[in-house]
Residue frames as a rotation matrix with the C-alpha (Angstrom) as fourth column:
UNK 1
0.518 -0.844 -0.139 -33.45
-0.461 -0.412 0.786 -34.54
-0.721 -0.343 -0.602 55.93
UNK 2
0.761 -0.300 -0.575 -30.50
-0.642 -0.227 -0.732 -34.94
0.089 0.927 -0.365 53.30
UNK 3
0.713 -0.594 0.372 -28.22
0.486 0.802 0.349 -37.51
-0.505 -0.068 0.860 53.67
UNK 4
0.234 -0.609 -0.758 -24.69
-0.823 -0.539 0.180 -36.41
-0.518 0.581 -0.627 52.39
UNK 5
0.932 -0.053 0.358 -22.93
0.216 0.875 -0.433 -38.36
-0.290 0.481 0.828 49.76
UNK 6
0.316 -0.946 0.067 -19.27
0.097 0.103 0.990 -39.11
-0.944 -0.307 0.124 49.92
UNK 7
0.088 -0.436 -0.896 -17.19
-0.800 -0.566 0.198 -38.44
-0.594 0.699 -0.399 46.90
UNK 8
-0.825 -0.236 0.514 -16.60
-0.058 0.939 0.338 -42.01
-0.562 0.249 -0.789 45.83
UNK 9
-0.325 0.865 0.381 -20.39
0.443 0.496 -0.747 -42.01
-0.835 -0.074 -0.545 45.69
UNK 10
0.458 0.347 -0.818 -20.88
-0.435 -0.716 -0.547 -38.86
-0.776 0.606 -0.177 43.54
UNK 11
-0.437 -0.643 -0.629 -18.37
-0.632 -0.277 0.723 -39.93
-0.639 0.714 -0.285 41.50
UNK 12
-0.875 0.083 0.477 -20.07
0.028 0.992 -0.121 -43.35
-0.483 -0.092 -0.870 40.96
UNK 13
-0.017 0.987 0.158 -23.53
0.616 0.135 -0.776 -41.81
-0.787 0.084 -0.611 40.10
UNK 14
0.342 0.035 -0.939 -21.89
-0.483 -0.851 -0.207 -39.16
-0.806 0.524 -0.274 37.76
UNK 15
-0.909 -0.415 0.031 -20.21
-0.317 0.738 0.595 -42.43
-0.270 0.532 -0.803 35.80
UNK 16
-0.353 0.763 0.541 -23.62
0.622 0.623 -0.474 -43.87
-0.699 0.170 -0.695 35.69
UNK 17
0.555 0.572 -0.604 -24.88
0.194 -0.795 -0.575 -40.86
-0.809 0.202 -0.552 34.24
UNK 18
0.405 -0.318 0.857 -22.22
0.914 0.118 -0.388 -40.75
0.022 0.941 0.339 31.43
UNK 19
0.875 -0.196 0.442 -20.51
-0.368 -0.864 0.344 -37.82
0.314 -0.464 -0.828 33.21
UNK 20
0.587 -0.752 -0.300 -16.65
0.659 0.659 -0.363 -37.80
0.470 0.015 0.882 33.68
UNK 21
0.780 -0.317 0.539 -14.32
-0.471 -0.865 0.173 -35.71
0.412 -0.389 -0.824 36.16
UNK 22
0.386 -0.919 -0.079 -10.65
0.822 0.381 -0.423 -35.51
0.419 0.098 0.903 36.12
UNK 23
0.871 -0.232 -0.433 -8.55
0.138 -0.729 0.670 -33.11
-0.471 -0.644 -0.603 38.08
UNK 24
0.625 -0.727 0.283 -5.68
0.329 -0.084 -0.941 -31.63
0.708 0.681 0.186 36.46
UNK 25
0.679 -0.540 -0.498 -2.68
0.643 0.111 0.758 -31.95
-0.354 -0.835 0.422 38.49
UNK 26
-0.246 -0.868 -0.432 0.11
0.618 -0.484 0.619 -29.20
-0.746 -0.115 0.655 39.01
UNK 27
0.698 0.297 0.652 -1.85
0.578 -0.771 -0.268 -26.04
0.423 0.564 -0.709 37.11
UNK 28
-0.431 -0.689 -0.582 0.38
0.861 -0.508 -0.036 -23.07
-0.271 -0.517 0.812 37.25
UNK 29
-0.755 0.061 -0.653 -1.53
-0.016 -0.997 -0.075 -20.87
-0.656 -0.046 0.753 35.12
UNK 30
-0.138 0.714 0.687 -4.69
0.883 0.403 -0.241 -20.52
-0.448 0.573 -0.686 33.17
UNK 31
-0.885 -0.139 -0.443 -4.57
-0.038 -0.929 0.367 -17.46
-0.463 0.342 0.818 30.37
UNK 32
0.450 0.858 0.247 -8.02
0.706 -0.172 -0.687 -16.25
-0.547 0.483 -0.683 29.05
UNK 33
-0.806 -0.538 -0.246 -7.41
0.213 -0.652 0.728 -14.37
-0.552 0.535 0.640 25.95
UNK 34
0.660 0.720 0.212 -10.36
0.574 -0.302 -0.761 -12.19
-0.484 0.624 -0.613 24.21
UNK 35
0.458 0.131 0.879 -9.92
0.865 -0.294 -0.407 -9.83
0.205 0.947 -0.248 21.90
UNK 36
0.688 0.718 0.108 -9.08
0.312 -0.427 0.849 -6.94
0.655 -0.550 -0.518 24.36
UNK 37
0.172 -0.633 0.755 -7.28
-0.932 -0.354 -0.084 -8.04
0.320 -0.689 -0.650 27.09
UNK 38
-0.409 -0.361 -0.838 -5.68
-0.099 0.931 -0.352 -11.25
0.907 -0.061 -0.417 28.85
UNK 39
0.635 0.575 0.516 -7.26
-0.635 0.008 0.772 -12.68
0.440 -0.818 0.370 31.82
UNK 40
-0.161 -0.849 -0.503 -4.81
-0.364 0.525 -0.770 -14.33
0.917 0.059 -0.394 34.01
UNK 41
0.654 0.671 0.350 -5.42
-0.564 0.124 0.816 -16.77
0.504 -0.731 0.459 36.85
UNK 42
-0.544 -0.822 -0.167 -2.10
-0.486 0.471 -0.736 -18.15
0.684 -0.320 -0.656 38.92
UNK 43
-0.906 -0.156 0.394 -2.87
-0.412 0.538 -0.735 -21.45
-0.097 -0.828 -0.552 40.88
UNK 44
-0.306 0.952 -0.024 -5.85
-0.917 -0.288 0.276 -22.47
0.255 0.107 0.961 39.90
UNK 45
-0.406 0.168 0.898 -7.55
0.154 0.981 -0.114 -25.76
-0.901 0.092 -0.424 40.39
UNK 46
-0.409 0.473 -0.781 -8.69
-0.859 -0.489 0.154 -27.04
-0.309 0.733 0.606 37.46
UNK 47
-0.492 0.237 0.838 -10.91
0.110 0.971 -0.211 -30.20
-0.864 -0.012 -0.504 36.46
UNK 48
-0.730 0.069 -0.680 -12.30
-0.654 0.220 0.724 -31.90
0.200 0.973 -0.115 33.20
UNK 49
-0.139 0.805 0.576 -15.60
-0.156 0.557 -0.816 -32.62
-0.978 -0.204 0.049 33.10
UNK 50
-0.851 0.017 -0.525 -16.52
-0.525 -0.081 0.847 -34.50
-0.028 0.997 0.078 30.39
UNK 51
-0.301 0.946 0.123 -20.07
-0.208 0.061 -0.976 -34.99
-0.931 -0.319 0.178 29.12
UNK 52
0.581 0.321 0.748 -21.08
0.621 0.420 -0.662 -36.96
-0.527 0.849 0.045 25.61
UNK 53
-0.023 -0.664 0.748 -18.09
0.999 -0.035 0.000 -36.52
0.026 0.747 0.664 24.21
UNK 54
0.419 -0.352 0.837 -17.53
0.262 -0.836 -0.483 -32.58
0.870 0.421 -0.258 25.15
UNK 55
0.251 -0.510 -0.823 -15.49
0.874 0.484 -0.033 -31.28
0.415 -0.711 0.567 27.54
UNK 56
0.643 0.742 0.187 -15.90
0.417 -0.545 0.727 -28.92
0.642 -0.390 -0.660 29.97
UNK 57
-0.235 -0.968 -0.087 -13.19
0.587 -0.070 -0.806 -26.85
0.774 -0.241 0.585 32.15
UNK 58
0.843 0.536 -0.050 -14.06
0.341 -0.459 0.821 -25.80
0.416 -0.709 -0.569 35.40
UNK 59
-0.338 -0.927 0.163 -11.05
0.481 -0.319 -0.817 -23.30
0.809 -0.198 0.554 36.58
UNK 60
0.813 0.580 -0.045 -11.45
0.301 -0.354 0.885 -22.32
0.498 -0.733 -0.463 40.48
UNK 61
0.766 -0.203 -0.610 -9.57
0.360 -0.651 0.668 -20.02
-0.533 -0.731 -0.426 42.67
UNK 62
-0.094 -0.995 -0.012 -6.24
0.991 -0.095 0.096 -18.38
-0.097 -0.003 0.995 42.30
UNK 63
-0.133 -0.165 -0.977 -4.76
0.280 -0.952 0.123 -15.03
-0.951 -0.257 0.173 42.35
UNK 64
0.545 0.229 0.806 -6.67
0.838 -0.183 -0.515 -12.94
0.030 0.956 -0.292 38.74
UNK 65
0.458 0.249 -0.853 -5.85
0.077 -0.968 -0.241 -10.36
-0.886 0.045 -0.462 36.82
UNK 66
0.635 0.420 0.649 -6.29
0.740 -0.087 -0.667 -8.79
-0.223 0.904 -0.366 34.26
UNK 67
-0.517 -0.619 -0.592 -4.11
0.175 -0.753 0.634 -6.83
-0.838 0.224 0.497 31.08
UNK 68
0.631 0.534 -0.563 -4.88
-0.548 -0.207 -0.810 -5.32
-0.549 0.820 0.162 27.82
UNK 69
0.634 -0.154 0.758 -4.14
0.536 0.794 -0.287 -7.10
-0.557 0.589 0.585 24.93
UNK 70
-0.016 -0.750 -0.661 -0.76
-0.459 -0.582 0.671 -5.93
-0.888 0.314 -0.335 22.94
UNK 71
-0.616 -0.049 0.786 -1.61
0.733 0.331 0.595 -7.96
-0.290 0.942 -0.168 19.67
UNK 72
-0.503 0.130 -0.855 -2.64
-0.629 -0.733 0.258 -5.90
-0.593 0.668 0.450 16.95
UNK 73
0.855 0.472 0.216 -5.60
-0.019 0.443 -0.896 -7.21
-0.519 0.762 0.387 14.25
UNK 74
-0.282 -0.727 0.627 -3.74
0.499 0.447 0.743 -8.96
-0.820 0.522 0.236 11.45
UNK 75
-0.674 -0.285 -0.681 -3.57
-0.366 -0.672 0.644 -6.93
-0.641 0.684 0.348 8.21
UNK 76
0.298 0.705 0.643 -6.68
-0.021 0.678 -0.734 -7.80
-0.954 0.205 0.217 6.11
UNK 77
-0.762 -0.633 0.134 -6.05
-0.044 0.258 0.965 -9.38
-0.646 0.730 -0.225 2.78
UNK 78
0.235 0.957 -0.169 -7.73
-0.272 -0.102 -0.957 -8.51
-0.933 0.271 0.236 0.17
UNK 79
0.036 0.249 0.968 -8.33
0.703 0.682 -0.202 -11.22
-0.710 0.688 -0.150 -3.01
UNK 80
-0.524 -0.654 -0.545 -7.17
0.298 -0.741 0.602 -9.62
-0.798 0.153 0.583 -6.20
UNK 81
-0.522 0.668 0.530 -10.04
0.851 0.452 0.268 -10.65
-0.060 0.591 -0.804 -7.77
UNK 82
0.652 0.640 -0.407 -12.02
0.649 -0.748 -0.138 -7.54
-0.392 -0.175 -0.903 -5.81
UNK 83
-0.010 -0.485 -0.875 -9.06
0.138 -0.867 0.479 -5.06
-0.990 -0.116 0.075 -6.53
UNK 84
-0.903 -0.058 0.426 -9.48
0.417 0.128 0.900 -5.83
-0.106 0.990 -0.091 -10.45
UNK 85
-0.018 0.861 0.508 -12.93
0.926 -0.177 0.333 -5.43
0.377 0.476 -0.795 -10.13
UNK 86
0.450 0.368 -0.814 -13.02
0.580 -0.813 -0.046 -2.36
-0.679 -0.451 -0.580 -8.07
UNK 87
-0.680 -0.666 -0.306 -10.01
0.113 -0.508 0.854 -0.61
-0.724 0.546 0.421 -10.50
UNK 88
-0.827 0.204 0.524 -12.37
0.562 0.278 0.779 -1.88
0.013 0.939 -0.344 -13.12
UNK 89
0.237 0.948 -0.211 -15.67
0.969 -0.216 0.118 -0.03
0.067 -0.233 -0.970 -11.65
UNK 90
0.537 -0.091 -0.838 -14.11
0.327 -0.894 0.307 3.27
-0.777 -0.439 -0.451 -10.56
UNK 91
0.822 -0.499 0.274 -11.64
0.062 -0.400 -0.914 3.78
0.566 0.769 -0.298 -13.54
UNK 92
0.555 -0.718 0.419 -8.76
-0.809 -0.351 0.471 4.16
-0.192 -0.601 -0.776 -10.60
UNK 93
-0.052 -0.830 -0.556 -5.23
-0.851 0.329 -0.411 2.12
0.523 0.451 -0.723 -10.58
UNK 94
0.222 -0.002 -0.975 -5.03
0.100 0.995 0.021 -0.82
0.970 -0.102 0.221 -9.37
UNK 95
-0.901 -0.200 -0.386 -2.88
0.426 -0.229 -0.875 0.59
0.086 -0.953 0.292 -5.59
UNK 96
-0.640 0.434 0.634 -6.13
-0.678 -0.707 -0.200 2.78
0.361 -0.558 0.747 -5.11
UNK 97
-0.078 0.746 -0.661 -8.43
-0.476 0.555 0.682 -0.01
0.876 0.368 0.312 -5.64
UNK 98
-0.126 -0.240 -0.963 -6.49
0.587 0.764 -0.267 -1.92
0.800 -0.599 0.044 -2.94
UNK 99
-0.891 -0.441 -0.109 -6.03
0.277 -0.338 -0.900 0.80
0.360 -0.832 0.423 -0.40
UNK 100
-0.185 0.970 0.159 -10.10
-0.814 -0.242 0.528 1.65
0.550 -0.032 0.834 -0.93
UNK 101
0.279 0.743 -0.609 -10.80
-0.342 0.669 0.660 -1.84
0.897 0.024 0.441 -0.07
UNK 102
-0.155 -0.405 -0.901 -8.15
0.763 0.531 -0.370 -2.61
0.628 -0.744 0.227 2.98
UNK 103
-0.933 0.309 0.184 -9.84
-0.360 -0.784 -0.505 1.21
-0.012 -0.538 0.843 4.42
UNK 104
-0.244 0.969 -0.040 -13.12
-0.819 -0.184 0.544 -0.46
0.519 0.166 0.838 3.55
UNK 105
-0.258 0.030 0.966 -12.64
-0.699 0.684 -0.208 -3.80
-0.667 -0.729 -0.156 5.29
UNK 106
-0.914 -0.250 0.320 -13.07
0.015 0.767 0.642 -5.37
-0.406 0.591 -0.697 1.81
UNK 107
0.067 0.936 0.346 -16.42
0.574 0.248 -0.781 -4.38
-0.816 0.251 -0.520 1.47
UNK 108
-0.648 -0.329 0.687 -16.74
0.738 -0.050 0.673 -3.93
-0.187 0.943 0.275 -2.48
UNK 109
0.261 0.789 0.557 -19.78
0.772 -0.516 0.370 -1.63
0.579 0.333 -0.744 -2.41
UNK 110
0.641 -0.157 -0.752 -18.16
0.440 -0.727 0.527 1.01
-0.629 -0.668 -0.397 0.45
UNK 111
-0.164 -0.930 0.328 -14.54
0.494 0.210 0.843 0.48
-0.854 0.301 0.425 -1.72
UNK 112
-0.231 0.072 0.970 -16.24
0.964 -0.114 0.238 1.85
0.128 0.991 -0.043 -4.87
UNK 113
0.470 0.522 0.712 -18.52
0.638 -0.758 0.135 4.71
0.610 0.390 -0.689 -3.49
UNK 114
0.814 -0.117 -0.569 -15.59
0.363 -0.661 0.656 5.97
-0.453 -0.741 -0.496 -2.01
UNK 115
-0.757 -0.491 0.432 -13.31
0.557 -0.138 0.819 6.10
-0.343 0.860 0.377 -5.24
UNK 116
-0.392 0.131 0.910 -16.02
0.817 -0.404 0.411 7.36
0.422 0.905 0.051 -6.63
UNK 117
0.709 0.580 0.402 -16.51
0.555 -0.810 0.190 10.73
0.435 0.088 -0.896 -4.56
């Protein structure tokens, strides 16, 4: 048979162990954010475990849910270095060069063989 073990104790054997837990007092909200959509979690408990120097967030109960994500991908910048060199490969102006490469995603080998057909 198992013997329980009082909190005090756990805590005591998780210190020995080089193991650290903190509660985080008065959470109102915890926002997950992917790419996507926003997870949202109201009330949560949350605690800080912390383990050779990394730290760990355990986030438990509350009311979820979930939205898509209104941010938009930032505009990709593309290095004028490639837009010289494409212009320079294809024979095209300098604005096609760019608009080839911010439709290509910057890749320099797509960016050409589409100027060039």
């Amino acid at each position: 048979m198992q013997r329980r073990m009082n909190p005090r104790e756990a805590k005591r054997m998780m210190q020995r162990m080089g193991m650290n837990m903190d509660a985080v007092p008065d959470v109102e909200q915890v926002i997950i954010r992917t790419s996507s959509k926003d997870i949202i979690i109201e009330q949560p408990e949350v605690a800080i475990l912390q383990v050779q120097g990394q730290k760990m967030f355990q986030v438990v109960g509350g009311k979820v849910t979930e939205k898509l994500s209104e941010r938009k991908a930032p505009a990709f910048a593309v290095p004028e270095e490639d837009v010289k060199l494409v212009a320079d490969q294809t024979g095209k102006s300098l604005d096609e060069a760019r608009k080839a490469l911010e439709e290509c995603e910057g890749d320099l080998a797509k960016a050409i063989l589409l100027l060039q057909s």
